[in-house]
DSSP file (Angstrom, degrees, kcal/mol; ACC not computed):
  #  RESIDUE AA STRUCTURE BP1 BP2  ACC     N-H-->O    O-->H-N    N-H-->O    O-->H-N    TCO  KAPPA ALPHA  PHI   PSI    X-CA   Y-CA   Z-CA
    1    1 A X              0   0    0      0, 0.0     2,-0.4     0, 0.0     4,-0.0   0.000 360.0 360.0 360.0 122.6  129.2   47.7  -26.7
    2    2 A X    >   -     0   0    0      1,-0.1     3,-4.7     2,-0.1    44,-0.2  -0.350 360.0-146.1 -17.7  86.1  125.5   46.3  -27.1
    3    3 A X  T 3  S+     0   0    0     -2,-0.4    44,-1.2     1,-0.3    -1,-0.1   0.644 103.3  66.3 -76.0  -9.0  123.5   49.0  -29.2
    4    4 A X  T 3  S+     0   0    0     42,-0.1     2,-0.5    41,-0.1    -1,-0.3   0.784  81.7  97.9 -71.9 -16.1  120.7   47.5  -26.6
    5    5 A X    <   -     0   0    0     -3,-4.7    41,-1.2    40,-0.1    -1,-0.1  -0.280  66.8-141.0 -91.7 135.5  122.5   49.0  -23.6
    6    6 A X  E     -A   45   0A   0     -2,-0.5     2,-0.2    39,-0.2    39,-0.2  -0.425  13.3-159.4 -81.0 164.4  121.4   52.6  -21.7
    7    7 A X  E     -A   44   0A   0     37,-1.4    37,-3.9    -2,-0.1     2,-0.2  -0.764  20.4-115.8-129.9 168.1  124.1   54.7  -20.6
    8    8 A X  E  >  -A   43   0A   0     -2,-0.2     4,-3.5    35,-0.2     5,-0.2  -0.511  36.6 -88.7-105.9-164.0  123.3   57.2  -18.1
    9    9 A X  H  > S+     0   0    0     33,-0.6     4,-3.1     1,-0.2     5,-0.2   0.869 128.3  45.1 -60.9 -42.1  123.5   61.1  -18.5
   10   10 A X  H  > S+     0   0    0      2,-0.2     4,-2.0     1,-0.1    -1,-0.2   0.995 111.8  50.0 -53.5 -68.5  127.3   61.2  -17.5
   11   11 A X  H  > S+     0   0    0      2,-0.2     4,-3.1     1,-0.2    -2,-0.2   0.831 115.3  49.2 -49.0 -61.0  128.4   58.1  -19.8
   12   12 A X  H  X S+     0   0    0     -4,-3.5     4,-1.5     1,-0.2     3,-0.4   0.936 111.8  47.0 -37.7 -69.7  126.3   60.1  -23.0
   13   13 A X  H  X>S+     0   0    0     -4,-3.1     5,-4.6     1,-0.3     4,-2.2   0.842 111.8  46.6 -47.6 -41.2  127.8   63.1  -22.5
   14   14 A X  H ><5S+     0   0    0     -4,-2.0     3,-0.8     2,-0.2    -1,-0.3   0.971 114.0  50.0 -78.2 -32.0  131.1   61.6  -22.3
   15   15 A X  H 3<5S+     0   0    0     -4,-3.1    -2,-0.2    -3,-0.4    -1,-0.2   0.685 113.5  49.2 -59.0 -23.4  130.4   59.4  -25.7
   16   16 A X  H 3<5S-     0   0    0     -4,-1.5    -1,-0.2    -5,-0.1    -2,-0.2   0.301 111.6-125.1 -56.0 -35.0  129.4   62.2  -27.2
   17   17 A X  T <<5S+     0   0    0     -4,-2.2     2,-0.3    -3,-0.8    -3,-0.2   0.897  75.3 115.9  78.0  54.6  132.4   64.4  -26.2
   18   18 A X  S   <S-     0   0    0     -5,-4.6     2,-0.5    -6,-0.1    -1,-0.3  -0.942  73.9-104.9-135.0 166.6  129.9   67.0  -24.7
   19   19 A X    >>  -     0   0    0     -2,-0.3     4,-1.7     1,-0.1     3,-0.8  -0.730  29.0-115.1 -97.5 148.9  129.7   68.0  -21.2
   20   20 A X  T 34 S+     0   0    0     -2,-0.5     4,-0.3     1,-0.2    -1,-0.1   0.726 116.1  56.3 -63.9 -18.1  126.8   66.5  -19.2
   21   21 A X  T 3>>S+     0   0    0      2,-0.1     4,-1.5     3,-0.1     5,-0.6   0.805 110.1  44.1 -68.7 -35.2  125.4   70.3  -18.7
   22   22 A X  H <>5S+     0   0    0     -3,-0.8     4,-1.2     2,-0.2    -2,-0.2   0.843 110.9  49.7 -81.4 -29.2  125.3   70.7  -22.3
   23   23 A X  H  X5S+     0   0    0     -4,-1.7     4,-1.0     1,-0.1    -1,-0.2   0.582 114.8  53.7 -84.6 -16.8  123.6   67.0  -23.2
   24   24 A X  H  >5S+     0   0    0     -5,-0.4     4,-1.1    -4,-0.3    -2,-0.2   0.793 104.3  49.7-102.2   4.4  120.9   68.3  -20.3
   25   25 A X  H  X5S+     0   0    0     -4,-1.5     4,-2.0     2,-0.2     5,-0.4   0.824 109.8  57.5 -71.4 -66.7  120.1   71.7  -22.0
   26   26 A X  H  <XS+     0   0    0     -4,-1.2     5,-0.9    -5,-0.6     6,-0.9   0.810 109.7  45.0 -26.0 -40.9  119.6   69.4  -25.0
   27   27 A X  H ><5S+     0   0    0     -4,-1.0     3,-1.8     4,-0.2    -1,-0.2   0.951 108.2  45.0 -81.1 -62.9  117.4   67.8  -23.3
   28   28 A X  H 3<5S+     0   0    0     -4,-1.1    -2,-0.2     1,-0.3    -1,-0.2   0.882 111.6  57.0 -98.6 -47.9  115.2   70.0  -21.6
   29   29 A X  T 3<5S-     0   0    0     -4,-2.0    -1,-0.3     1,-0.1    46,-0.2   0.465 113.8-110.1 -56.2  -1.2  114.9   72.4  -25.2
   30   30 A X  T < 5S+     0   0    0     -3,-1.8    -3,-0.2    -5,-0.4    -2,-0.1   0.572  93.7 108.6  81.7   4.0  113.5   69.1  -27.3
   31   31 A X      < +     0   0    0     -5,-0.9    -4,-0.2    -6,-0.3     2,-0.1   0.372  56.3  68.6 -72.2 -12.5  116.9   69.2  -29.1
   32   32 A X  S    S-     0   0    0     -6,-0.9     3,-0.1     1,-0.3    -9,-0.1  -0.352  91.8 -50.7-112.0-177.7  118.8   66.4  -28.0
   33   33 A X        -     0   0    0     -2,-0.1    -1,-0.3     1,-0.1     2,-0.3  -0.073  63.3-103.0 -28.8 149.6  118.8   62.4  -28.1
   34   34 A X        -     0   0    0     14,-0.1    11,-0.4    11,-0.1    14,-0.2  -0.621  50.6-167.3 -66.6 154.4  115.7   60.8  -27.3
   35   35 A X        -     0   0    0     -2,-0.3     2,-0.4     9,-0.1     9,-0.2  -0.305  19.0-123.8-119.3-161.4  115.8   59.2  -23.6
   36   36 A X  E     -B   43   0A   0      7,-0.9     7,-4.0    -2,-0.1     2,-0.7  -0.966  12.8-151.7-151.8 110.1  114.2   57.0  -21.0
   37   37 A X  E     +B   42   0A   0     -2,-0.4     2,-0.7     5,-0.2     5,-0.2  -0.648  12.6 179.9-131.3 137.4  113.2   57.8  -17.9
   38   38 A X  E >  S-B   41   0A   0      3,-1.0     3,-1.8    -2,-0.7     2,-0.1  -0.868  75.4 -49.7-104.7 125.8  113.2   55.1  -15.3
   39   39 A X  T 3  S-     0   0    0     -2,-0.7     0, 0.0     1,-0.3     0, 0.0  -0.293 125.6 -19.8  77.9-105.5  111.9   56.8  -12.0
   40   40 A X  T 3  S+     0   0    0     -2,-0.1    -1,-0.3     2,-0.1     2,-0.3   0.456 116.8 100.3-108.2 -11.5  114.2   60.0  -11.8
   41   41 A X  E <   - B   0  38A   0     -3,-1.8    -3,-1.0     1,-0.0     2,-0.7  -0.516  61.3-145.2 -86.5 147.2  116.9   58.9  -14.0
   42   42 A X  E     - B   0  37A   0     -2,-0.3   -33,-0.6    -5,-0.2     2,-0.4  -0.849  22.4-173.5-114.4 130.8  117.3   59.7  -17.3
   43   43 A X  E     -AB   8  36A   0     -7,-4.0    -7,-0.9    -2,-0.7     2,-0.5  -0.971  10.6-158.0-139.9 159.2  118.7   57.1  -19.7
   44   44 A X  E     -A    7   0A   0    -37,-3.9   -37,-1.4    -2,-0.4     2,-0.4  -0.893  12.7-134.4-119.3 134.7  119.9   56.8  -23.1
   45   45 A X  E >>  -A    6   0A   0     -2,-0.5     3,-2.0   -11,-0.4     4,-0.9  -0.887  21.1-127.3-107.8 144.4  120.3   54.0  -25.6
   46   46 A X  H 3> S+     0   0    0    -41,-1.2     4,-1.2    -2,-0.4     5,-0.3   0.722 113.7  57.0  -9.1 -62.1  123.3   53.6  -27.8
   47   47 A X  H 34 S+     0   0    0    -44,-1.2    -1,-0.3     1,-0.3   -43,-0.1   0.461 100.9  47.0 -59.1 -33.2  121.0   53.4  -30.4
   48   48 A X  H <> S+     0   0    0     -3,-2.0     4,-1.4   -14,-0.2    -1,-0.3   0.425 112.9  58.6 -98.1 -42.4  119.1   56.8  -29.9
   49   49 A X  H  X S+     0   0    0     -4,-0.9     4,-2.4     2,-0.2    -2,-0.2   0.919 108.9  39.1 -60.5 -48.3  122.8   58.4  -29.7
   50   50 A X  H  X S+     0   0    0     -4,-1.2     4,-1.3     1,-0.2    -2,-0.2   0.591 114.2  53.1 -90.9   5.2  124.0   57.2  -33.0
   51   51 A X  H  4 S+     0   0    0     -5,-0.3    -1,-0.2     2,-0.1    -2,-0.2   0.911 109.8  53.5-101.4  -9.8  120.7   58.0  -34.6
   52   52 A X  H  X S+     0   0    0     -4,-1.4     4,-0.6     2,-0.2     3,-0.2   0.829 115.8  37.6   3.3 -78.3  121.0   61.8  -32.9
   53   53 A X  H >< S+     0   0    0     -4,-2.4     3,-0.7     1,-0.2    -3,-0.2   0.895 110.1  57.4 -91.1 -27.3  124.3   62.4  -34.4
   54   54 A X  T 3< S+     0   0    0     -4,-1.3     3,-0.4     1,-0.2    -1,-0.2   0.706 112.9  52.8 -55.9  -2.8  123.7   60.6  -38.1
   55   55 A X  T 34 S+     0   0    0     -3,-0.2    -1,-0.2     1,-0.1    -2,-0.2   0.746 106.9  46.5 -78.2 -37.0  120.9   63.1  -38.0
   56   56 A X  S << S+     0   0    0     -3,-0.7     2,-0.2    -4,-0.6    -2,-0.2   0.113  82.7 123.1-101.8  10.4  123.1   65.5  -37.4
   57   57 A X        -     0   0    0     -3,-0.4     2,-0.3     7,-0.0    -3,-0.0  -0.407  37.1-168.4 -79.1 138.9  125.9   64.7  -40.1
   58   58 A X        -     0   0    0     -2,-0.2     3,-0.1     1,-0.1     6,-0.1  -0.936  30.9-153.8-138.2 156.8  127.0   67.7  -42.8
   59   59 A X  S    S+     0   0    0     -2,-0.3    -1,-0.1     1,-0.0     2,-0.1   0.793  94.4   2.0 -87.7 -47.6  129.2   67.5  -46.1
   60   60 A X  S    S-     0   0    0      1,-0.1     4,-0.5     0, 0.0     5,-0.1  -0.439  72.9-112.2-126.0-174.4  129.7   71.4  -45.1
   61   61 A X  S >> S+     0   0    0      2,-0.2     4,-2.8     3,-0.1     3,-0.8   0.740 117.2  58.5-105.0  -9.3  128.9   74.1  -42.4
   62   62 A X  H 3> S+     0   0    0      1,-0.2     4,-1.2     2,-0.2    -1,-0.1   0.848 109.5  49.8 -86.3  -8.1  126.8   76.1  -44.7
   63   63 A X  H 3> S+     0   0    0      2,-0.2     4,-0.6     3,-0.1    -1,-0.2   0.675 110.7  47.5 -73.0 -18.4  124.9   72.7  -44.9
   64   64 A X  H <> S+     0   0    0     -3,-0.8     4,-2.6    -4,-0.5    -2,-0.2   0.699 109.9  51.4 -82.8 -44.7  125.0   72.7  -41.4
   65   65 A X  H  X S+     0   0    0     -4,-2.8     4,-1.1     2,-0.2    -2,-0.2   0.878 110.8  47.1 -64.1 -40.2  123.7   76.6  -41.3
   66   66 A X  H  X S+     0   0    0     -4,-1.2     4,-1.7    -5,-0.4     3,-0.4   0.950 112.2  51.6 -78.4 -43.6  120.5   76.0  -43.6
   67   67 A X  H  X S+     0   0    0     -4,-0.6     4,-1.7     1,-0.2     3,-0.3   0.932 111.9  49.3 -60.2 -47.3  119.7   72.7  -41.4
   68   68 A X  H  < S+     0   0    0     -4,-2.6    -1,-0.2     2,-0.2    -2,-0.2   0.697 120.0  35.2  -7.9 -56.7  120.1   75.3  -38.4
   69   69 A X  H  < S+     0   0    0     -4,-1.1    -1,-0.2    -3,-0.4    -2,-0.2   0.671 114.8  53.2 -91.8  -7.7  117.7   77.8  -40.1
   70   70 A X  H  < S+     0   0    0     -4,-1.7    -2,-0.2    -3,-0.3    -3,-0.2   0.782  91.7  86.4-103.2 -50.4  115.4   75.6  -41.6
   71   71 A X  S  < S-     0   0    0     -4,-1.7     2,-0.5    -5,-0.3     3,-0.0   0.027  87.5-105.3 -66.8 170.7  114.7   73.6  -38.2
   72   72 A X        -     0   0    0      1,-0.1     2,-0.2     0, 0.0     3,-0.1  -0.813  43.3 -75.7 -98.8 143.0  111.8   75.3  -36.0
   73   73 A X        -     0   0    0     -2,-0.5    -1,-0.1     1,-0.1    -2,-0.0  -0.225  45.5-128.6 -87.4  87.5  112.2   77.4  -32.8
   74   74 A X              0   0    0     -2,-0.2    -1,-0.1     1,-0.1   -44,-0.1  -0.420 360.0 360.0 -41.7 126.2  112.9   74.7  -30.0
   75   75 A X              0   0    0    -46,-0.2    -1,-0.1    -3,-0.1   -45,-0.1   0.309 360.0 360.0 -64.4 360.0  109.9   76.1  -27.4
């Protein structure tokens, strides 16, 4: 797939292996991929996806737990 191409909300969630409620909570707490939005749609590139979850890569969970505690208060 084209790292150029935006997916919509559904397509993320599903590339992602998250449910499309769970990628729009992300959203709407400042926690998730960055997006696009063209008129009322929200879109995502590839690119913005894989740089989301390499962000989001651990050797362990207690590496995962300090990145957790460490991060600031979503608003």
């Amino acid at each position: 797939m084209d790292t150029n191409t935006y997916l919509t909300q559904s397509e993320a969630a599903e590339l992602l292996r998250l449910s499309p409620r769970t990628l729009e909570r992300h959203r709407v707490a400042g926690t998730g991929p960055r997006f696009t939005k063209a008129g009322r749609r929200v879109l995502y590139k590839i690119t913005e996806l894989e740089t989301w979850t390499t962000e989001r890569t651990y050797t362990s969970t207690a590496e995962a737990d300090e990145a957790r505690a460490a991060a600031p208060e979503a608003a």
